[in-house]
Backbone as JSON, one array per atom type, in Angstrom:
{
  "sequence": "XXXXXXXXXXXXXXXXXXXXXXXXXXXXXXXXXXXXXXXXXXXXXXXXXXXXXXXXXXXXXXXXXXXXXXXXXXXXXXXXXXXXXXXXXXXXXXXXXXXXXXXXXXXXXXXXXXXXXXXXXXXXXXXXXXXXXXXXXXXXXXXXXXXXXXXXXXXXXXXXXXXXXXXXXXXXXXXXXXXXXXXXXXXXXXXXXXXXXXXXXXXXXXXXXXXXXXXXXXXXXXXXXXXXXXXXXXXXXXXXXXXXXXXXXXXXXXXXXXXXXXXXXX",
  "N": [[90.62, -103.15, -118.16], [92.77, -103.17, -120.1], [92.36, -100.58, -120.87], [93.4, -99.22, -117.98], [96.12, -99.32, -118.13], [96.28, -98.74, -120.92], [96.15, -95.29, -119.96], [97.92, -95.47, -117.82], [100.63, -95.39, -119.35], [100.57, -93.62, -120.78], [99.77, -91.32, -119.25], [102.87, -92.07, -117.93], [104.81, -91.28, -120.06], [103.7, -88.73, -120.46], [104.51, -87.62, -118.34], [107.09, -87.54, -118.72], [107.92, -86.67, -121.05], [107.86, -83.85, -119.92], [109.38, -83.83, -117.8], [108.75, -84.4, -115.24], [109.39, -86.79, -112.64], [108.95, -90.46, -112.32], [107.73, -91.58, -109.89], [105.92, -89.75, -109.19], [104.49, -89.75, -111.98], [103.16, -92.87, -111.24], [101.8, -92.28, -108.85], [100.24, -90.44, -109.99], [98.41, -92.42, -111.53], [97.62, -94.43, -109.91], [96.02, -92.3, -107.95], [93.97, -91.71, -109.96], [93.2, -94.39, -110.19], [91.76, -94.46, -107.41], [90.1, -92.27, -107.23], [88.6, -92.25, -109.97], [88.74, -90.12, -111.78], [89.66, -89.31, -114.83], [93.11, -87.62, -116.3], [93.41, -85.32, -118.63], [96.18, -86.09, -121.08], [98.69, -83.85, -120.88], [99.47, -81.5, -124.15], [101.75, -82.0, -126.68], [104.78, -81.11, -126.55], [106.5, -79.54, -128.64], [109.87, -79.18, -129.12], [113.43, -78.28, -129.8], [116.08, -80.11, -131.74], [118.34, -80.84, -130.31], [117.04, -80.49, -127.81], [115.91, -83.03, -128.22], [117.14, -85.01, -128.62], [117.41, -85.95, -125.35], [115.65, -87.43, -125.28], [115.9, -90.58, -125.05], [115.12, -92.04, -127.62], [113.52, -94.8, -129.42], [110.07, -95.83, -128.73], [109.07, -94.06, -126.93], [110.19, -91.26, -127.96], [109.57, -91.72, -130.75], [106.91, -90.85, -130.1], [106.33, -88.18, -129.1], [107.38, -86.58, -131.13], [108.01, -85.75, -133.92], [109.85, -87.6, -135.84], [111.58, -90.19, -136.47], [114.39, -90.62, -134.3], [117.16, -88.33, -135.41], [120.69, -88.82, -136.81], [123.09, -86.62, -135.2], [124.48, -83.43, -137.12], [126.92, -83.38, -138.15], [129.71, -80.59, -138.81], [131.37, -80.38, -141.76], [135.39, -79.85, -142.2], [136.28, -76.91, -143.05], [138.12, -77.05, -146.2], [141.71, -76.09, -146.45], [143.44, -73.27, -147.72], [145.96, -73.25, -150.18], [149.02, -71.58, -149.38], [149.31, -68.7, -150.69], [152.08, -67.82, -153.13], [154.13, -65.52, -154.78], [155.32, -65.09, -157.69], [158.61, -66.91, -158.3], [159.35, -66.17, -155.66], [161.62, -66.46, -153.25], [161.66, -69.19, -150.57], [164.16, -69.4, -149.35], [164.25, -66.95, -148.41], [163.41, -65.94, -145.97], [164.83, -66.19, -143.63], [166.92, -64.75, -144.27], [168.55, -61.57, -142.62], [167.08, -58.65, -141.95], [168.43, -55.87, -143.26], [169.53, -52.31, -142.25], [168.52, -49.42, -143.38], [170.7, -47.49, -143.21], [172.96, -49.17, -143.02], [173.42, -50.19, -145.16], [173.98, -48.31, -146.88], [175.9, -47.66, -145.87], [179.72, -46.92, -146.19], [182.81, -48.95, -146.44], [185.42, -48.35, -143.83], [187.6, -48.64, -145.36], [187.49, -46.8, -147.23], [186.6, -44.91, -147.06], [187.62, -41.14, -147.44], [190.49, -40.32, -146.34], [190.97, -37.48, -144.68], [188.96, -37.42, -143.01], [188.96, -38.96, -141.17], [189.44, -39.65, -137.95], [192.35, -38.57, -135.57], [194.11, -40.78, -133.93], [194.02, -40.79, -130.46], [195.63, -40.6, -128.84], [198.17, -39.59, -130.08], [197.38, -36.5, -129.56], [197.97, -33.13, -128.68], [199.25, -33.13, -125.45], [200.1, -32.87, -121.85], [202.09, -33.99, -120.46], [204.07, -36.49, -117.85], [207.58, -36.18, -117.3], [210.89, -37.43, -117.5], [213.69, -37.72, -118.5], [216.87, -35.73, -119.04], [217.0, -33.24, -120.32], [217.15, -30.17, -120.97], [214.37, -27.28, -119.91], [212.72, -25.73, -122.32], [214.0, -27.72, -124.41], [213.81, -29.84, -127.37], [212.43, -32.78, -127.67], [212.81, -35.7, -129.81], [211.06, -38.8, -130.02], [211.62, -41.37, -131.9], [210.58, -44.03, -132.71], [208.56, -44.24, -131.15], [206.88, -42.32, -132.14], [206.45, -39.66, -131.09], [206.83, -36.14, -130.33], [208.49, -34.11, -127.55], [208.47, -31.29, -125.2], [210.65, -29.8, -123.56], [209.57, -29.35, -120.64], [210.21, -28.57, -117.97], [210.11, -29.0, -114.32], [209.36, -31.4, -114.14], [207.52, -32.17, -116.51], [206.25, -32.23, -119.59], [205.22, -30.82, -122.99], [203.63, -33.15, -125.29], [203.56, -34.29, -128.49], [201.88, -35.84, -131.34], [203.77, -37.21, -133.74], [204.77, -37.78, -137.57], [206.8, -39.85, -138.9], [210.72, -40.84, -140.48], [210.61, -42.76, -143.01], [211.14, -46.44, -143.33], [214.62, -47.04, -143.71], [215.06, -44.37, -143.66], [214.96, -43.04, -141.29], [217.05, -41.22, -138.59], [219.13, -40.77, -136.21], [220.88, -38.42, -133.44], [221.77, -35.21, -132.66], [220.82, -32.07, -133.27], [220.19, -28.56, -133.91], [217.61, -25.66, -134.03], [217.78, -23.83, -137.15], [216.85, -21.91, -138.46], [213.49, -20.64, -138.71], [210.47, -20.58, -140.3], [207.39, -19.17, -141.57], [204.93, -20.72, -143.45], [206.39, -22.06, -145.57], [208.11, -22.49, -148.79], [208.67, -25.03, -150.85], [211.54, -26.94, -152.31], [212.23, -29.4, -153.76], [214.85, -31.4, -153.03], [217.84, -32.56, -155.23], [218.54, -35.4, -154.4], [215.75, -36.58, -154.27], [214.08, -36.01, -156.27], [215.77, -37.26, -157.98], [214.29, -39.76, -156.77], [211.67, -39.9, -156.75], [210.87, -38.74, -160.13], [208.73, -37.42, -160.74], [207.65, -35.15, -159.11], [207.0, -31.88, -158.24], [209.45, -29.27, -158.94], [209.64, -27.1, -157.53], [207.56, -25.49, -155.2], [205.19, -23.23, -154.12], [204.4, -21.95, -150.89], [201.71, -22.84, -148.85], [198.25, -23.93, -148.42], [198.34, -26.29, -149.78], [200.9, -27.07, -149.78], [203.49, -29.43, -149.34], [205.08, -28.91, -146.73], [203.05, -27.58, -144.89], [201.9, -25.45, -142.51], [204.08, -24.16, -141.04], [207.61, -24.31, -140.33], [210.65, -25.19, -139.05], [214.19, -25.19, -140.06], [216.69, -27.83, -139.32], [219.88, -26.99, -138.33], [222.39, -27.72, -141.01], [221.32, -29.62, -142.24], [218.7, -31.54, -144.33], [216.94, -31.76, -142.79], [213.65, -31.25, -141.27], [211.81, -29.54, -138.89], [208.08, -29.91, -139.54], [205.0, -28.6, -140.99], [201.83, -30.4, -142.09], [200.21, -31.08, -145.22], [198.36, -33.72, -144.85], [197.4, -35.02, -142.47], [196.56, -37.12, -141.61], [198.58, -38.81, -141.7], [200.23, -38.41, -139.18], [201.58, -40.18, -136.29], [202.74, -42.54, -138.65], [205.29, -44.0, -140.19], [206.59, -42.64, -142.84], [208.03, -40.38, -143.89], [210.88, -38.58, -145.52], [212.69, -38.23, -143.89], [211.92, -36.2, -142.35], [211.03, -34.46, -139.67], [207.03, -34.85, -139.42], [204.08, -32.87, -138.61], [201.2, -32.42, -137.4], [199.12, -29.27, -139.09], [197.97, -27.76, -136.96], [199.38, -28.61, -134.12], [202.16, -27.71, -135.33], [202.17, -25.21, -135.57], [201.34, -24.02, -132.61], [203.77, -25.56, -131.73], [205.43, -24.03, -132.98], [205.54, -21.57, -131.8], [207.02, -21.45, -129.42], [209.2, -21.9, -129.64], [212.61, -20.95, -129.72], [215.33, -19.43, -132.14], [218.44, -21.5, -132.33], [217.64, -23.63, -130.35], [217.85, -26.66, -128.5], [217.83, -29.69, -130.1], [217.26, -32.93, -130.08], [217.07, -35.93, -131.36], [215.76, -39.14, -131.23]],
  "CA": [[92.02, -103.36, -117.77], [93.6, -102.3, -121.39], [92.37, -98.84, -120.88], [93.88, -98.39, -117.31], [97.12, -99.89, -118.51], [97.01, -97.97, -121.59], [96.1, -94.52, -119.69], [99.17, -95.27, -116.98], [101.44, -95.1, -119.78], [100.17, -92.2, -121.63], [100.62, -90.3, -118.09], [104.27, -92.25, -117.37], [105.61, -90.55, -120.9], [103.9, -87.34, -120.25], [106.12, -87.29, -117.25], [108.81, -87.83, -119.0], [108.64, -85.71, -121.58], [107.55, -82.79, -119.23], [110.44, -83.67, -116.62], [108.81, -85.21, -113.77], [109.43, -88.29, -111.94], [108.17, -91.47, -112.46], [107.39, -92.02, -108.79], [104.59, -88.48, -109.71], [103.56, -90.53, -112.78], [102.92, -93.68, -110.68], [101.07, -91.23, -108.1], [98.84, -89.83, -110.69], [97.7, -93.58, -112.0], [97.17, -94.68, -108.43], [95.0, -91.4, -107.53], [92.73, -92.12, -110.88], [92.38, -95.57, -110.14], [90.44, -94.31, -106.56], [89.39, -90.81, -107.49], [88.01, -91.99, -111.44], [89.28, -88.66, -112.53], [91.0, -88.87, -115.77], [93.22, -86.25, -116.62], [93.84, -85.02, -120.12], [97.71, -85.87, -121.37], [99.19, -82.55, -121.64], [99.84, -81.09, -125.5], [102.99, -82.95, -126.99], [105.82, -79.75, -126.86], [107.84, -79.13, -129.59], [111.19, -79.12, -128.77], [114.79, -77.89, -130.57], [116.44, -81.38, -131.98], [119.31, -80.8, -129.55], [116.89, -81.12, -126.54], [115.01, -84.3, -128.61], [118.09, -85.99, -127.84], [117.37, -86.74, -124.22], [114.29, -88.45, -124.71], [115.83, -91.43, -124.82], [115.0, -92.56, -128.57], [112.67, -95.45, -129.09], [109.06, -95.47, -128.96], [108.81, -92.42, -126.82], [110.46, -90.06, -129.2], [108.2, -91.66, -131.42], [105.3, -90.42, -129.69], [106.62, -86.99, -129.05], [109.02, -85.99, -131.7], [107.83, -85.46, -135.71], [109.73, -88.59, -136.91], [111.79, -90.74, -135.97], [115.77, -89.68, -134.33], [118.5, -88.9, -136.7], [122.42, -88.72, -136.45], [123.34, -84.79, -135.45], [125.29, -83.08, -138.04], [128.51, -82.68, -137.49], [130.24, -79.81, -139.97], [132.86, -81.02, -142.38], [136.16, -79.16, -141.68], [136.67, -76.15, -144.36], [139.35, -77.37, -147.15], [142.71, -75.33, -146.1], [143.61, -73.34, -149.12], [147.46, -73.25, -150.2], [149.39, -70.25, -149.08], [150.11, -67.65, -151.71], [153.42, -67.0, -152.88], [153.97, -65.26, -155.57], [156.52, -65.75, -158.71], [159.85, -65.86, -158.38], [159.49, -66.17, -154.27], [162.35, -68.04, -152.71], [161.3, -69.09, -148.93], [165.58, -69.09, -148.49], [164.14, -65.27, -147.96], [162.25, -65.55, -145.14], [166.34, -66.58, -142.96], [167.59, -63.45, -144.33], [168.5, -60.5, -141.3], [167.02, -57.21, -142.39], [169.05, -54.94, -142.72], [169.24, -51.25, -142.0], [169.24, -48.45, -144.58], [172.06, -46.33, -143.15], [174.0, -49.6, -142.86], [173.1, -51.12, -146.57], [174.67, -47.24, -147.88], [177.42, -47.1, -145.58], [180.87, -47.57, -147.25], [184.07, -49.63, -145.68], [186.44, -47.43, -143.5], [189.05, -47.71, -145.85], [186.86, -46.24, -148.74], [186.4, -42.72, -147.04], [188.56, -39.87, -147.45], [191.29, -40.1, -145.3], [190.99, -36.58, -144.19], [187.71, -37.7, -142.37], [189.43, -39.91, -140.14], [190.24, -38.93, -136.29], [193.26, -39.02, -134.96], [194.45, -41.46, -132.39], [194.41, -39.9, -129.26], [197.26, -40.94, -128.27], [198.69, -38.46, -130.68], [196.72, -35.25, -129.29], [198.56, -32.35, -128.04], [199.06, -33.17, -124.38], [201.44, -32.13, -121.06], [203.21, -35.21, -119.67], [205.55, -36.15, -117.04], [208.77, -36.11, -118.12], [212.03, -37.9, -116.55], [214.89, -37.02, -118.83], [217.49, -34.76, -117.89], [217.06, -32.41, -121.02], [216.56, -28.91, -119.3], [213.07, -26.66, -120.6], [213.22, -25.39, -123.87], [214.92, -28.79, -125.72], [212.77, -31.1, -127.92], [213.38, -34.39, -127.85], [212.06, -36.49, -130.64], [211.46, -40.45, -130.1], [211.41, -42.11, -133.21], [210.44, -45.09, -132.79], [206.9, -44.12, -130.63], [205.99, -40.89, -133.32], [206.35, -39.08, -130.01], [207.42, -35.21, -129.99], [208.74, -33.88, -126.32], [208.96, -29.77, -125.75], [210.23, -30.24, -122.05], [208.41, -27.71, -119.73], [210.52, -28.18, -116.03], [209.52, -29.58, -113.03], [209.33, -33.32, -114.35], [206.91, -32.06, -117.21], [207.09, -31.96, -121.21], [204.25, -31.11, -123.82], [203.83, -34.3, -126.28], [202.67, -34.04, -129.85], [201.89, -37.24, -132.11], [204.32, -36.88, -135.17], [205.08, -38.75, -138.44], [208.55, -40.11, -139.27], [210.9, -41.27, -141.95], [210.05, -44.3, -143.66], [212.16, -47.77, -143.0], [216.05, -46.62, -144.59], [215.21, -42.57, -144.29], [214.67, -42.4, -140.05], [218.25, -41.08, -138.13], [219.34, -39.8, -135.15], [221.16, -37.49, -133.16], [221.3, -33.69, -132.06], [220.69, -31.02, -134.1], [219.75, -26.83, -133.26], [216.74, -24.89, -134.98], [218.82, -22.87, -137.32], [215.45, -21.03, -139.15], [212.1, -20.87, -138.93], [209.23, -20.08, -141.71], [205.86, -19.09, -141.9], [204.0, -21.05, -144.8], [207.42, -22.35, -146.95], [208.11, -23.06, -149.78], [209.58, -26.67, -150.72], [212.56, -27.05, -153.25], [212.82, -30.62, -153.47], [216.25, -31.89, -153.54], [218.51, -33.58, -156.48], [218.12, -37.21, -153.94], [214.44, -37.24, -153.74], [214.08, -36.02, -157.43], [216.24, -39.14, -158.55], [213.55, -40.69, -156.59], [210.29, -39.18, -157.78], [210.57, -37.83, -160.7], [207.14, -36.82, -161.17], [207.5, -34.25, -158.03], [207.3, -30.12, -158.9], [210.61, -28.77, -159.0], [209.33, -25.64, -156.76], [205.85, -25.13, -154.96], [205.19, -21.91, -152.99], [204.11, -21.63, -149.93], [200.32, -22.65, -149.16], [197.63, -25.04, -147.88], [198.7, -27.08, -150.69], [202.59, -27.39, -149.52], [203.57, -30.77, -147.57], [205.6, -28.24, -145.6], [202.56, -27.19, -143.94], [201.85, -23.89, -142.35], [205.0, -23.94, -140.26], [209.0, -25.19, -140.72], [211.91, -25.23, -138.12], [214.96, -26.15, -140.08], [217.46, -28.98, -138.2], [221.1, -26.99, -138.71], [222.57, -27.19, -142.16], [220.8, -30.69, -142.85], [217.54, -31.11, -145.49], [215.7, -32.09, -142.7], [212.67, -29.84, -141.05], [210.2, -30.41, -138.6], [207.08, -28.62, -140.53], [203.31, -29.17, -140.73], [201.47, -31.09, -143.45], [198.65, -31.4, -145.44], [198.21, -34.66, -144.78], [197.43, -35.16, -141.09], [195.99, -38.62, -140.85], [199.74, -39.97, -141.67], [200.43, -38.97, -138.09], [201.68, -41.61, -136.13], [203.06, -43.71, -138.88], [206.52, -44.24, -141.29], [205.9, -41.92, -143.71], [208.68, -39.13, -144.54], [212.3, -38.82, -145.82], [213.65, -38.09, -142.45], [211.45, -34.89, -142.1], [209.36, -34.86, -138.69], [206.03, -33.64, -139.76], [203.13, -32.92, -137.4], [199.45, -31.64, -137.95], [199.67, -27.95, -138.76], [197.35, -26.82, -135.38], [200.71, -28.78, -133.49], [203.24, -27.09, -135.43], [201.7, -23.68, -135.57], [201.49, -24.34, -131.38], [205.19, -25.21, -131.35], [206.48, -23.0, -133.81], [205.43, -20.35, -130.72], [207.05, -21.84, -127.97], [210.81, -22.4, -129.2], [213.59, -19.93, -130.58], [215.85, -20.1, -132.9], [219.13, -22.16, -131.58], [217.07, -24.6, -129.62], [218.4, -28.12, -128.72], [216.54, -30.88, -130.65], [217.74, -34.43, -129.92], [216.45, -37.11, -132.3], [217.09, -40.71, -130.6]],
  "C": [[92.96, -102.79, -118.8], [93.54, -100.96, -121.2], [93.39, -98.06, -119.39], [95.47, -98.51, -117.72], [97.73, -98.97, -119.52], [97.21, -96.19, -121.03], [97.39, -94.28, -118.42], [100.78, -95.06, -117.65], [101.46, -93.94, -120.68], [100.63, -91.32, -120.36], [102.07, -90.3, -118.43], [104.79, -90.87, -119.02], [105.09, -88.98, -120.72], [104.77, -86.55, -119.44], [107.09, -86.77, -117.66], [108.86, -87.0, -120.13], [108.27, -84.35, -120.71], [108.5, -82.67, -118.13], [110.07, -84.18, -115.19], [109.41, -86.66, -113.56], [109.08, -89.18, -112.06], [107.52, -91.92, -110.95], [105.9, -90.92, -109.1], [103.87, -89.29, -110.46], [102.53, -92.0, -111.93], [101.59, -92.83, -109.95], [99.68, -90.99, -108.51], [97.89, -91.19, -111.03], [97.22, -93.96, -110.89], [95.7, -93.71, -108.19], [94.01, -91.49, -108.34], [92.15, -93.14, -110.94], [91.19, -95.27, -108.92], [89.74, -93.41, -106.91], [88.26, -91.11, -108.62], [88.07, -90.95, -111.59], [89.99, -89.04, -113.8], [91.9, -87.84, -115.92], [93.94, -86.68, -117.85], [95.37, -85.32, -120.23], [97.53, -84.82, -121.86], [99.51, -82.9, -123.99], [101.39, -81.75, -125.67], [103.72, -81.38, -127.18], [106.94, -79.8, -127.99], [109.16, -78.45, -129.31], [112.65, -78.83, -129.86], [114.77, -79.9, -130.6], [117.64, -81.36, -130.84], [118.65, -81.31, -128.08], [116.25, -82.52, -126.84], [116.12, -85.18, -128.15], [118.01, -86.56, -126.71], [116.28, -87.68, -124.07], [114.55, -90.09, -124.83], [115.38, -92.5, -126.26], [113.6, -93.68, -128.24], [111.4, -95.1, -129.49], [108.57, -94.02, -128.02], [108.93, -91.5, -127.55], [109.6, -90.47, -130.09], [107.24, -90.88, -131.76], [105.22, -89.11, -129.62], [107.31, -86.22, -130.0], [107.79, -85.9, -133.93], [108.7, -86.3, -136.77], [110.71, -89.45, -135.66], [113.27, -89.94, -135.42], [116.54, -90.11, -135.33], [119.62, -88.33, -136.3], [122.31, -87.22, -136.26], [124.02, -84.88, -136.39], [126.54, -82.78, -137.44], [129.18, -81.93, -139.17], [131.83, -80.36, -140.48], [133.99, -79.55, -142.36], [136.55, -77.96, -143.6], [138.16, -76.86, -144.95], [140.55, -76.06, -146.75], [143.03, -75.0, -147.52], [145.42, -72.92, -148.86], [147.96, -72.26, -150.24], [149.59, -69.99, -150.8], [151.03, -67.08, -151.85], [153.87, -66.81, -154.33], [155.8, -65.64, -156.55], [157.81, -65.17, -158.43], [160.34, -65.87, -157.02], [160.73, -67.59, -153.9], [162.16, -68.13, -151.05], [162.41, -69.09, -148.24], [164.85, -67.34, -147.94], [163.7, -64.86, -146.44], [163.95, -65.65, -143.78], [167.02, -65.28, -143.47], [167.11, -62.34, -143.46], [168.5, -59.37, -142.41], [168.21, -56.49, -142.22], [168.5, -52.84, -142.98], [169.73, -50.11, -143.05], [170.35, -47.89, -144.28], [173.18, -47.36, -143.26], [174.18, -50.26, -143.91], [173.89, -49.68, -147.46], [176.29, -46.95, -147.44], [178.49, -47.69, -146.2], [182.14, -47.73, -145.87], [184.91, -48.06, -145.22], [187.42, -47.02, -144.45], [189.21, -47.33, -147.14], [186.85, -44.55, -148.2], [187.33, -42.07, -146.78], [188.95, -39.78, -146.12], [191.37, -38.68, -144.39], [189.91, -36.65, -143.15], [188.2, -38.28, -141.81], [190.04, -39.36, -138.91], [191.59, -39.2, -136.57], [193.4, -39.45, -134.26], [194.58, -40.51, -131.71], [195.63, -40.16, -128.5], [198.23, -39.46, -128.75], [198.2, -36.47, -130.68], [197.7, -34.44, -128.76], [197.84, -32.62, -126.03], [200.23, -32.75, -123.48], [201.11, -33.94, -120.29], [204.02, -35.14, -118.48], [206.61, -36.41, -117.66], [210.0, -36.57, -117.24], [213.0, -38.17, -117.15], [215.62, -35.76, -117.97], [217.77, -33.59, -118.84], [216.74, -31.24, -119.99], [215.51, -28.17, -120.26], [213.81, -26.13, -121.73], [213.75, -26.59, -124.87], [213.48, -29.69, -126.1], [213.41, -32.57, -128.17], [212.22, -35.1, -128.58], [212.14, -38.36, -130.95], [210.62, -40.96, -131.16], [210.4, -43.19, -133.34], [209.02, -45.22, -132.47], [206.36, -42.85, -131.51], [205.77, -39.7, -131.83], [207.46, -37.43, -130.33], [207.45, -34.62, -128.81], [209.27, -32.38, -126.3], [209.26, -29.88, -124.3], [210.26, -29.18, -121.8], [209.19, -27.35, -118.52], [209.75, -28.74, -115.43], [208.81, -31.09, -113.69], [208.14, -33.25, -115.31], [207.27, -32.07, -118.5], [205.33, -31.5, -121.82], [204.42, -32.34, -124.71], [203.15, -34.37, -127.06], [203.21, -35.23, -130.42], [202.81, -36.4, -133.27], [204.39, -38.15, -136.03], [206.84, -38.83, -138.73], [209.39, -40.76, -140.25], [210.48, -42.65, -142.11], [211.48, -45.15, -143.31], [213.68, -47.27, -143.78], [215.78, -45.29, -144.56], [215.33, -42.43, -142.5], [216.74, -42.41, -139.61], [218.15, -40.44, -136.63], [220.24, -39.32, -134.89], [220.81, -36.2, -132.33], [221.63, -32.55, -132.83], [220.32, -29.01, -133.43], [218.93, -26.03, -134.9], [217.93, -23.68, -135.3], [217.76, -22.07, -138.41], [214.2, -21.6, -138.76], [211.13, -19.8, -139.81], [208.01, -20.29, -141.19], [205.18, -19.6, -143.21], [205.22, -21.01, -146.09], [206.97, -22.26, -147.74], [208.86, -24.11, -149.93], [210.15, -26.27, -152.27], [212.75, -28.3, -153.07], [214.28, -30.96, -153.78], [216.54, -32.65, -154.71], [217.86, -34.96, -155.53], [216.29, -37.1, -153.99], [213.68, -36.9, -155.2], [213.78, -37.03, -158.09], [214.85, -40.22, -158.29], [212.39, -40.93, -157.04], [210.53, -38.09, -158.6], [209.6, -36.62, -161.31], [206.75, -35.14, -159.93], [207.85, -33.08, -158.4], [208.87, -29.92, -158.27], [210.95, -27.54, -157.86], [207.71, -25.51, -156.5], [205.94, -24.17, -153.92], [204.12, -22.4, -151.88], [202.75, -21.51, -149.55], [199.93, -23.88, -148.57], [197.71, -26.55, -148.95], [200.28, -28.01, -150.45], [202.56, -28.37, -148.68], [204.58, -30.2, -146.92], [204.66, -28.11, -144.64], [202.51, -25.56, -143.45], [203.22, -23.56, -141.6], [206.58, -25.1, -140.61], [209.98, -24.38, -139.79], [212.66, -25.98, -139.04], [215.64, -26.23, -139.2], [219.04, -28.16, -138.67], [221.11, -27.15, -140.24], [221.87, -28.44, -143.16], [219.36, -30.1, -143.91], [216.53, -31.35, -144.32], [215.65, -31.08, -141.91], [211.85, -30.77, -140.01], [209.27, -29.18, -138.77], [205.8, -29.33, -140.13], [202.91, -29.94, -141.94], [200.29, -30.96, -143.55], [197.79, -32.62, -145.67], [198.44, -35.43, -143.1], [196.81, -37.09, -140.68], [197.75, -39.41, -140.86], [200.53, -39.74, -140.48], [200.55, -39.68, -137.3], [202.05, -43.1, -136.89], [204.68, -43.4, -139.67], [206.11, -43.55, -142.29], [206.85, -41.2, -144.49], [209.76, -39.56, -144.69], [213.24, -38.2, -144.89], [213.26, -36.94, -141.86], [210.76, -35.43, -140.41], [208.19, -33.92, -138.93], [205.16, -34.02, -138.22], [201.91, -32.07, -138.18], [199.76, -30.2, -137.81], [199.22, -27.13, -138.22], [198.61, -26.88, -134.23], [201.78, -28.08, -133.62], [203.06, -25.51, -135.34], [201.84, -23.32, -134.09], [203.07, -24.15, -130.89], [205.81, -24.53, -131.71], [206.39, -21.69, -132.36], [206.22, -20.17, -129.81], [209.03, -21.77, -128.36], [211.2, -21.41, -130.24], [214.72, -20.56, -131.38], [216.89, -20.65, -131.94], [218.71, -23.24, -130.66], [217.57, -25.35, -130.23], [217.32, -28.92, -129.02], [217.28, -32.5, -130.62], [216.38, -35.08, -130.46], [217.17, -38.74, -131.55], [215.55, -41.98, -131.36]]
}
């Protein structure tokens, strides 16, 4: 009785570690009790520890296994090592917006040479309508907008940006071109002398002259409208009652009007 007892459990675990059924194991003990057949328990299989796990611990694994079960390993988590930042690093850096080489060299507008600077367009040589009642040929010069007017006919004018006297120097009136010059020369007056003394006494005639390449004088007055070498001050308060203009404008108008022409200043 011990032997069939112990030989029905030697099967049941072969079962079981081999994967059958226990209803098979049962089966087989049954069929040896009528048959008297023994059959050999299979070879014990050596198994990974991962599949030893299912057997269920105990005295089975015991019986099958090379010791007893032990805890899996579980891997301890690598130590995080502390970023690297080298001497001297401030992490305010990391909130600072790149910037761009061309825009880390460029210099403030009102560092570069004024001669580099457009002109408003406003102040471009352009043809207008016109709704005065001057008749073609007269210039009419409005002060107040830096506006020069060459009127054309038929409800037209040309309009050139000019510069004008400074606050206490601007006037008006109507005057008549009573000369015109190619590339003056300037004689400054005794009044503007008094004022700057530091100003040449006499400068000829040249890209150097704040006459400009071109001069219409106004009748027997000092003032002129001429060109300059100083075109960006188009469009602002600038002169001692002169009207200047860029000297591509005045070179333009100097073409267009004869001497005796009406010039109204308002």
């Amino acid at each position: 009785m011990m032997k069939k007892a112990t030989l029905a459990l030697l099967t049941g675990a072969s079962c079981l570690a081999a994967g059958l059924p226990l209803a098979f194991a049962r089966d087989i003990g049954a069929e040896s009790q009528d048959s008297a057949v023994i059959y050999a328990a299979p070879a014990p299989v050596r198994v990974a520890s991962a599949q030893r796990s299912n057997m269920g611990g105990g005295f089975i694994e015991f019986l099958f296994s090379d010791g007893p079960a032990r805890p899996g390993y579980e891997p301890q988590p690598y130590p995080r090592q502390p970023d690297y930042e080298p001497r001297g690093y401030d992490p305010r850096q990391r909130l600072l917006v790149p910037i761009e080489p061309q825009q880390a060299i460029r210099e403030p507008e009102d560092q570069l040479d004024p001669a580099q600077q457009p002109i408003d367009p406003r102040f471009e040589k352009q043809l207008v309508a016109y709704q005065g009642n001057e008749s073609p040929g007269t210039i009419v010069i409005d002060t107040p907008n830096k506006f020069l007017f060459l009127v054309q006919g038929d409800g037209k004018a040309l309009r050139y940006g000019v510069g004008v006297g400074r606050p206490g120097f601007t006037w008006s009136g109507v005057k008549h071109i009573s000369a015109k010059k190619e590339w003056p020369a300037w004689t400054p007056p005794p009044e503007m002398l008094a004022r700057r003394p530091d100003l040449p006494r006499h400068m000829e005639g040249g890209p150097q002259n704040p006459l400009g390449a071109r001069a219409m004088y106004l009748g027997s007055s000092l003032y002129r409208i001429h060109g300059s070498n100083e075109p960006w001050t188009i469009g602002t308060n600038v002169s001692s009652g002169c009207i200047r203009m860029r000297n591509e404008d005045v070179i333009d108008l100097y073409g267009r009007v004869n001497v005796g022409a009406r010039v109204v200043v308002i």
